[in-house]
Backbone as CSV, one residue per row, in Angstrom:
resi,resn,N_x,N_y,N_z,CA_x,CA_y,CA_z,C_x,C_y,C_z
1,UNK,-13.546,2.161,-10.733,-13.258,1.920,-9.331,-13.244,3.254,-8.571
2,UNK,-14.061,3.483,-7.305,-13.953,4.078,-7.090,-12.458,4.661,-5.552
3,UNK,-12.117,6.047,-5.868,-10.848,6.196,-4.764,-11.245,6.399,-4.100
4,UNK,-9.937,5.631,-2.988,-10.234,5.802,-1.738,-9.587,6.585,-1.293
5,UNK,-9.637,7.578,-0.228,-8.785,8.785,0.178,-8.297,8.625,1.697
6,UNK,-8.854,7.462,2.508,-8.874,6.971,3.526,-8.510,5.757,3.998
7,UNK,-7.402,5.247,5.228,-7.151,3.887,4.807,-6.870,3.638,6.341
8,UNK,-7.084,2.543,7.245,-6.966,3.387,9.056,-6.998,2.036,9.211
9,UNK,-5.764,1.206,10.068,-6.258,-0.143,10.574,-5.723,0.012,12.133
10,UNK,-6.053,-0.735,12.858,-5.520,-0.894,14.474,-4.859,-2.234,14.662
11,UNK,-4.172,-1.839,16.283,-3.362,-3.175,16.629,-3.839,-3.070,18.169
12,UNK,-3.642,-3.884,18.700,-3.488,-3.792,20.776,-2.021,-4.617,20.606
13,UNK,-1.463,-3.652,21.337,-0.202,-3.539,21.910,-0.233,-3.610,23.642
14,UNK,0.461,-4.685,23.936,0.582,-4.537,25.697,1.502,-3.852,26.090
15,UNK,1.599,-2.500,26.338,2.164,-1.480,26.780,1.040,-0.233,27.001
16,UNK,1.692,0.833,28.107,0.921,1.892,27.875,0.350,2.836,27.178
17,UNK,-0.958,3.341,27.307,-0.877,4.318,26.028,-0.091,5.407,25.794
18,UNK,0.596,6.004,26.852,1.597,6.923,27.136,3.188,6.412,26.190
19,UNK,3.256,5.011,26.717,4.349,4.779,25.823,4.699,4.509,24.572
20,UNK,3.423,4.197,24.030,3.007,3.623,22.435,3.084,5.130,22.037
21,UNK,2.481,6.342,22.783,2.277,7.605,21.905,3.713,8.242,22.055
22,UNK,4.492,7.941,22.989,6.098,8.243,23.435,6.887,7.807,21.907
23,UNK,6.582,6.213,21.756,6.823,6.132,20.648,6.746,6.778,18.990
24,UNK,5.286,6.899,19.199,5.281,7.029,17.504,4.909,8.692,17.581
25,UNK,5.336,9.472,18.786,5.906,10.704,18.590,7.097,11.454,18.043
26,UNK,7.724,10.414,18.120,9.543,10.530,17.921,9.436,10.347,16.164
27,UNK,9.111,11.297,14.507,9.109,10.839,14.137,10.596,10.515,13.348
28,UNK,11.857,10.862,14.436,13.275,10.579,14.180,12.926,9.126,14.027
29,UNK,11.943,8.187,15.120,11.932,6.577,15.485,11.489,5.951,14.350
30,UNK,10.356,6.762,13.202,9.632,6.154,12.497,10.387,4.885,11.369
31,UNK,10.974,5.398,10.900,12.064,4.610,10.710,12.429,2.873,11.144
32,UNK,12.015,2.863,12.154,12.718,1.511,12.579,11.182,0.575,12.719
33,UNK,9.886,0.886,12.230,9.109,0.544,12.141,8.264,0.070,10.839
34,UNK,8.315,1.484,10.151,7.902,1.302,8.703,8.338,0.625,7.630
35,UNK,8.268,0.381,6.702,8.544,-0.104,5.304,9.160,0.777,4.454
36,UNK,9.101,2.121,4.510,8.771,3.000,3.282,9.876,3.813,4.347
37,UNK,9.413,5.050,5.316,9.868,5.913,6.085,11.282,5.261,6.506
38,UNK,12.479,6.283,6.395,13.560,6.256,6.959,13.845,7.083,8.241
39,UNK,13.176,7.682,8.772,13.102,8.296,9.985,13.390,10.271,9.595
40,UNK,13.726,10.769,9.825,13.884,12.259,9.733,15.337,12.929,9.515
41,UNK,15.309,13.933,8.855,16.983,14.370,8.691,16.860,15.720,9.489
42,UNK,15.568,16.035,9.895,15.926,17.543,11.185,15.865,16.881,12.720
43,UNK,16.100,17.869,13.769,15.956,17.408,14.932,14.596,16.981,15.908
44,UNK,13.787,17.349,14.294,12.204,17.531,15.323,11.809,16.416,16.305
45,UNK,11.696,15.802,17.630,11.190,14.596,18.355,12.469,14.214,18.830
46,UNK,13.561,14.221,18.044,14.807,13.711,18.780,14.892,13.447,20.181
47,UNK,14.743,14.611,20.674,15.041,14.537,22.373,13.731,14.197,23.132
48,UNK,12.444,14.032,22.692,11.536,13.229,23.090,10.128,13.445,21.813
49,UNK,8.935,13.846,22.659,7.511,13.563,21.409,7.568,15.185,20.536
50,UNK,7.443,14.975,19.142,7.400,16.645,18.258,6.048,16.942,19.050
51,UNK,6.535,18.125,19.210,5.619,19.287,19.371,4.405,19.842,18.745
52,UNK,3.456,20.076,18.836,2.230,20.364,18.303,2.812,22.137,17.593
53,UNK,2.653,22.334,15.952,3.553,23.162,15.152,4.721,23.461,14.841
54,UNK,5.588,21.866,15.388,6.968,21.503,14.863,7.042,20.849,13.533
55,UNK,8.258,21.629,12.944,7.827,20.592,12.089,9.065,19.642,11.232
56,UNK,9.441,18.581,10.574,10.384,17.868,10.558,10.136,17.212,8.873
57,UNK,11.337,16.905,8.428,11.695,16.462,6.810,11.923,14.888,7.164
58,UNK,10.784,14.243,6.596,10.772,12.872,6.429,11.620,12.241,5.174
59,UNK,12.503,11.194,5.667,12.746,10.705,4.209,12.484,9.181,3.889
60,UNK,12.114,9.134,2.737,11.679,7.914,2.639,12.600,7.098,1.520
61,UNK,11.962,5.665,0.893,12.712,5.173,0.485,11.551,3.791,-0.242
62,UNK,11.524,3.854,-1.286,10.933,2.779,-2.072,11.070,1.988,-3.288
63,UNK,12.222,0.784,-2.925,13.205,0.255,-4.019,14.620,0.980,-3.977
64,UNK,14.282,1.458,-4.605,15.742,2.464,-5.210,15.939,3.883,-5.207
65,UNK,14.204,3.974,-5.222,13.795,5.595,-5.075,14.018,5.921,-4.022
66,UNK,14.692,7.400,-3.600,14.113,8.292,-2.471,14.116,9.389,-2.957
67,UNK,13.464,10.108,-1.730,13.176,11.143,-1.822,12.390,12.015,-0.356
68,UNK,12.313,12.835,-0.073,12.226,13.564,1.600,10.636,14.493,1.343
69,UNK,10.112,14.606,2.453,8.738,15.519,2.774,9.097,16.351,4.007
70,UNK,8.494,17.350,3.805,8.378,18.451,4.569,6.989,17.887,5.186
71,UNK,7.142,18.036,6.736,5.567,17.831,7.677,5.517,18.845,8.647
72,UNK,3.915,18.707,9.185,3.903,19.696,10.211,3.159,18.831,11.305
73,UNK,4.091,18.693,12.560,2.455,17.966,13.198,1.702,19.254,13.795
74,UNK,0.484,18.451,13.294,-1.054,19.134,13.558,-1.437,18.618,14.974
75,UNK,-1.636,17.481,15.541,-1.983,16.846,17.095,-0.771,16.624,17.838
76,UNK,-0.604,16.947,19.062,0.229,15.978,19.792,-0.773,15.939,21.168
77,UNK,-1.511,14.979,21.447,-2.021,15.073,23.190,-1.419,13.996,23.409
78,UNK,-0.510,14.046,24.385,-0.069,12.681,24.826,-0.693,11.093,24.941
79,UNK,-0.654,10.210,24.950,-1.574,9.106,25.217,-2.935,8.840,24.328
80,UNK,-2.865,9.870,23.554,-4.011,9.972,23.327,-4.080,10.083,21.682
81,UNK,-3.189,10.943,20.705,-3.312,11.192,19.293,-2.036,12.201,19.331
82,UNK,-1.882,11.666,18.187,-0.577,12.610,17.448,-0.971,12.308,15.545
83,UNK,-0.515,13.866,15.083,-1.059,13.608,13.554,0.020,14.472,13.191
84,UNK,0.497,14.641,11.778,1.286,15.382,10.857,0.784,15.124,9.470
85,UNK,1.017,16.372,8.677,0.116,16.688,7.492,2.140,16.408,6.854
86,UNK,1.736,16.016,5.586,2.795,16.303,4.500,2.136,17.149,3.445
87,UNK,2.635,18.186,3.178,2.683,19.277,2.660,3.620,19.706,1.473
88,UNK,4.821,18.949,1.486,6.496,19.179,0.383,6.950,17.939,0.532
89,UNK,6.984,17.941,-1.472,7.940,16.844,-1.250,8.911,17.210,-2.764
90,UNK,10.138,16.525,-2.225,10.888,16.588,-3.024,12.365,15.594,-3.369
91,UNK,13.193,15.645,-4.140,14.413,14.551,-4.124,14.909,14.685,-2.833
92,UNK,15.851,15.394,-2.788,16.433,16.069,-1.845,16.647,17.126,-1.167
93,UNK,15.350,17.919,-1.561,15.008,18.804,-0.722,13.269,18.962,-0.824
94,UNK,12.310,18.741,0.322,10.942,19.277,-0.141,10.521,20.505,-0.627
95,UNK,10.914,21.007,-2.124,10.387,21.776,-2.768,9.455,22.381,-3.520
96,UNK,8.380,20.808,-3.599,7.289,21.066,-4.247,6.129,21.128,-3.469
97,UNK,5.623,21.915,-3.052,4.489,22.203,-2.258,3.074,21.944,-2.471
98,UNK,2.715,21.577,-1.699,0.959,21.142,-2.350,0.317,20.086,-1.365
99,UNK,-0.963,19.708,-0.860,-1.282,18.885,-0.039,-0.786,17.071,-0.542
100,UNK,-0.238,16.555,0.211,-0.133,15.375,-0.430,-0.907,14.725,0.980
101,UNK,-0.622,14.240,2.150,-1.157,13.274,3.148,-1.344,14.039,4.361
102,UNK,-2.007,13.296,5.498,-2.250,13.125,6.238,-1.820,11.995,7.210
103,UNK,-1.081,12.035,8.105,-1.252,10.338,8.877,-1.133,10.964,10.516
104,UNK,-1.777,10.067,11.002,-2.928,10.161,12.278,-2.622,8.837,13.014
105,UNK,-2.258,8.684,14.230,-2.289,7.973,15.481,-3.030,8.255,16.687
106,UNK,-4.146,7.076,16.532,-4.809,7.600,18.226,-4.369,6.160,18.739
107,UNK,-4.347,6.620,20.212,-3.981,5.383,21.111,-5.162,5.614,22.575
108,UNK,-6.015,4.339,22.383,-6.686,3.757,23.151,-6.268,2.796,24.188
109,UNK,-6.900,3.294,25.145,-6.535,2.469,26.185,-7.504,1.286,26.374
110,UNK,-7.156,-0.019,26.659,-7.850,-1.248,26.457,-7.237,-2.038,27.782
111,UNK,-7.890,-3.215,27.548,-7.336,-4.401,28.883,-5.980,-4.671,28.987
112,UNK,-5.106,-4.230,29.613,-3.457,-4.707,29.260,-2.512,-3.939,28.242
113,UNK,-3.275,-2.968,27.900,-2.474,-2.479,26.537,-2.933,-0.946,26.139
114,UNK,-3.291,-1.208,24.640,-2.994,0.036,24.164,-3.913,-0.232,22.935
115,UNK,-4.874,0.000,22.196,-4.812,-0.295,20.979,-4.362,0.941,20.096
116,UNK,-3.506,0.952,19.067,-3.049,1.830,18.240,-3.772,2.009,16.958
117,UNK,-4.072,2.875,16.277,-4.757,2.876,15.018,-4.241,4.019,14.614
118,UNK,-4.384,3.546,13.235,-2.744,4.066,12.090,-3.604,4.392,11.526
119,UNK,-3.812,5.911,10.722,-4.710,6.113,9.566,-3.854,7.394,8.720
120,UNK,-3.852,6.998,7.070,-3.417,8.051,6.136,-4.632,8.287,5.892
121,UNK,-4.560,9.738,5.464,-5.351,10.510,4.530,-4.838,10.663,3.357
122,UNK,-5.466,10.777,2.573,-4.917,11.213,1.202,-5.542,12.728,0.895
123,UNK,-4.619,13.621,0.774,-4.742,14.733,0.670,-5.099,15.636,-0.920
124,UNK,-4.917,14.512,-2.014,-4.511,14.937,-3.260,-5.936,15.051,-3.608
125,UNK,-7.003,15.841,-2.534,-7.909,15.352,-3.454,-8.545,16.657,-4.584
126,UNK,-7.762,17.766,-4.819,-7.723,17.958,-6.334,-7.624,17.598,-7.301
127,UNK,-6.847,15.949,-7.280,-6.263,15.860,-8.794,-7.513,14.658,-9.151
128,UNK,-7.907,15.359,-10.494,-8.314,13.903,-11.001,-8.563,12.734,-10.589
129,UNK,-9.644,12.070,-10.722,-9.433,10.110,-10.290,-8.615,9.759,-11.555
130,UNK,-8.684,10.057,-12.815,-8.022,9.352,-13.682,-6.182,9.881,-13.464
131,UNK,-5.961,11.061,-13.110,-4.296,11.347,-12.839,-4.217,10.666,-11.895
132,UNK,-4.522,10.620,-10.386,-4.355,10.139,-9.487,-4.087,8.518,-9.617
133,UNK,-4.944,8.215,-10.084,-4.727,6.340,-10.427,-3.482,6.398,-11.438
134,UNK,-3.076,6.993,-12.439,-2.306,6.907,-12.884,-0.987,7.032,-12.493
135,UNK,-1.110,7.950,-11.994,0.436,8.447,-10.843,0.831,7.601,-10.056
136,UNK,-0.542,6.804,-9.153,-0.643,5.913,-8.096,0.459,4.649,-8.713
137,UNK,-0.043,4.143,-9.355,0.165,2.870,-9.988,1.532,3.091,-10.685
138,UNK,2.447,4.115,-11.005,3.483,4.563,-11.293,3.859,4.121,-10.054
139,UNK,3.539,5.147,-9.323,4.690,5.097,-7.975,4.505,4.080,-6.915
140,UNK,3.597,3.160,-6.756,3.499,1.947,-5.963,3.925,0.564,-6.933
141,UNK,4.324,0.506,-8.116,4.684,-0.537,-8.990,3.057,-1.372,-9.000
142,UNK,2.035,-0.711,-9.685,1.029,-1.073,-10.069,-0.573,-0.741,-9.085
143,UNK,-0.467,-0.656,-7.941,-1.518,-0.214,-7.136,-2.173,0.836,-6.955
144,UNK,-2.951,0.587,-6.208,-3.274,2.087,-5.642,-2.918,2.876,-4.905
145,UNK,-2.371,4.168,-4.335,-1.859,4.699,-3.089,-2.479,3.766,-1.870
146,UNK,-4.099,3.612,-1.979,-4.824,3.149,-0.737,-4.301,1.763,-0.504
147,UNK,-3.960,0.901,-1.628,-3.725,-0.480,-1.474,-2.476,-0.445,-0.898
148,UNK,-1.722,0.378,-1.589,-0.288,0.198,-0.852,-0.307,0.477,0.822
149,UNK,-1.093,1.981,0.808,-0.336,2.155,2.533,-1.336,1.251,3.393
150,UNK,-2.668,0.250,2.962,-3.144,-0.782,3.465,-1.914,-1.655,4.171
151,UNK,-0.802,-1.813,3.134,0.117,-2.844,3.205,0.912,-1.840,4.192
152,UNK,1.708,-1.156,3.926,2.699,-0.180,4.809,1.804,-0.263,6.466
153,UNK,0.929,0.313,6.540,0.145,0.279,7.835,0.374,-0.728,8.355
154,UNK,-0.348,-1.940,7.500,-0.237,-3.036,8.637,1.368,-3.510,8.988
155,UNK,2.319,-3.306,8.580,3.799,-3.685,8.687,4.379,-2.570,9.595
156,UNK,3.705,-1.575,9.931,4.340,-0.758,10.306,3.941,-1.260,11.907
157,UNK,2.499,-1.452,12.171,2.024,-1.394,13.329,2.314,-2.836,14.110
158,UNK,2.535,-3.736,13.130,2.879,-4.977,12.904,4.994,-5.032,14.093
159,UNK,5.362,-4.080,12.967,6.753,-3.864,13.809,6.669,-2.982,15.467
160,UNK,5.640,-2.093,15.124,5.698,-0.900,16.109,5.447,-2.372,17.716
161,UNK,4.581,-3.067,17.317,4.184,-3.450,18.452,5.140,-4.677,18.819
162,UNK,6.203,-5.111,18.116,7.236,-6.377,18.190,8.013,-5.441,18.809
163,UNK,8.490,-4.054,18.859,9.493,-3.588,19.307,9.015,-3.262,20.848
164,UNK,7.780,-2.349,20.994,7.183,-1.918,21.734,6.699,-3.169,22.958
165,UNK,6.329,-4.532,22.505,6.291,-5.009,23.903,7.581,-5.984,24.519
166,UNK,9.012,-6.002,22.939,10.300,-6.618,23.472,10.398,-5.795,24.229
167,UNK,10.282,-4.457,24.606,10.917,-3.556,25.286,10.058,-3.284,26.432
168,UNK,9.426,-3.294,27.055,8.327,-3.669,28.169,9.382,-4.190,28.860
169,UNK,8.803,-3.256,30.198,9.066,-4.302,31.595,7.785,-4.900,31.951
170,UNK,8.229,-6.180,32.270,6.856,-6.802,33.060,6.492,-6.210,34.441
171,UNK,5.184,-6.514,34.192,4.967,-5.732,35.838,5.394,-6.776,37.514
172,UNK,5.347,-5.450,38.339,6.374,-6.040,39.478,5.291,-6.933,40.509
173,UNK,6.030,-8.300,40.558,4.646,-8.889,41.756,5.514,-8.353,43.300
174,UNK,4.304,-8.301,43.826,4.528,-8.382,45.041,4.373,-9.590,46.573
């Protein structure tokens, strides 16, 4: 089988593209969207979108496991794309250094909305196809990295956009 290192799906969201990227700038917010991500333990985005060479400790959570990443975002243009590389990861502190991901948000503007598109990279691509599948399938309880964040993506964008248009004002008639 061959790996995949690439995995990118979209949604349209009726909200702005300004506010969808407001959103999934904050990655303190990520958290209340994802599956996996618990939102951040530094201040990076807190007080509004991270900064283009800010950078912030993700922690995550899968089953029983956790464990935290060191990121950097690489994009922020408003409305438009925001990206962060993971770089460290570790239990409780990101200590082990080395490329692990990529994940990437562009937001398109469409009829009424927004469309959002969610894409990981997979960064590991030194290791082996045979380590890599092996590791994979360790740490997703049998899959592939790609199959899994297939699943994470769509749940994530799935929530992003249940929160994102409860929270919408409708527009004002006149």
């Amino acid at each position: 089988m061959t790996r995949i290192f690439t995995v990118s799906r979209s949604i349209d969201i009726s909200v702005p593209p300004g506010d969808a990227y407001a959103a999934v700038s904050r990655p303190s917010d990520m958290g209340r969207w994802s599956p996996e991500n618990q939102g951040t333990t530094s201040s990076a985005g807190e007080e509004g979108s991270a900064a283009l060479g800010s950078t912030f400790v993700g922690r995550n959570k899968r089953g029983h496991f956790r464990w935290v990443t060191r990121c950097t975002v690489t994009a922020a243009d408003p409305g438009s794309r925001f990206a962060f590389r993971v770089h460290a990861i570790g239990l409780t502190r990101p200590r082990l250094r080395g490329p692990i991901a990529t994940w990437e948000y562009r937001f398109e503007p469409i009829d009424n909305g927004t469309r959002v598109t969610e894409t990981w990279i997979d960064d590991r691509t030194k290791w082996p196809a045979f380590v890599a599948g092996v590791f994979d399938r360790i740490a997703t309880s049998g899959s592939t990295f790609a199959a899994f964040q297939d699943r994470n993506i769509n749940a994530t964008l799935r929530n992003l956009k249940r929160e994102l248009e409860a929270n919408s004002q409708p527009p004002q008639r006149n």
